[in-house]
C-alpha positions, 0 to 999 in steps of 0.5 A: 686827417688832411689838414691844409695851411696853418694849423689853428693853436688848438689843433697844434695843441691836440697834435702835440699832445698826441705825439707825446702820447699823452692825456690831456691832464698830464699835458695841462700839469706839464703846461702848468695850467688847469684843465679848464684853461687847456680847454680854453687853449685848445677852444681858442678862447684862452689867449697865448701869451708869451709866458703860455708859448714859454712854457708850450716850448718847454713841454712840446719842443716847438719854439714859443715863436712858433706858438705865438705866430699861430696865435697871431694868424688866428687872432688875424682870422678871426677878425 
């Protein structure tokens, strides 16, 4: 799938999960959270804090800066 621009955190969330080759419940005890606070990440309704972006980097290699700037531009489109 084409995606263009910045991804919104949900979708970088979803491609992280799949290039770890991974299942969603693994990721979400990986990520020390509940599946239903995963859903909520990947739905956009659950907000990255700075402890959640620790705790992406730590699981998917990607910085927490990088995870709390895609929070930022989705927090900035969605207003």
């Amino acid at each position: 799938m084409a995606r263009h621009g910045t991804p919104t955190p949900g979708q970088a969330i979803l491609e992280g999960i799949e290039w770890l080759k991974m299942d969603k419940a693994e990721f979400a005890r990986r990520l020390g959270v509940s599946m239903e606070t995963l859903e909520g990440l990947i739905a956009g309704t659950v907000e990255i804090t700075l402890e959640l972006a620790s705790a992406l980097e730590s699981v998917t290699g990607s910085p927490a800066a990088y995870w709390r700037m895609l929070a930022s531009k989705a927090k900035k489109n969605n207003n």
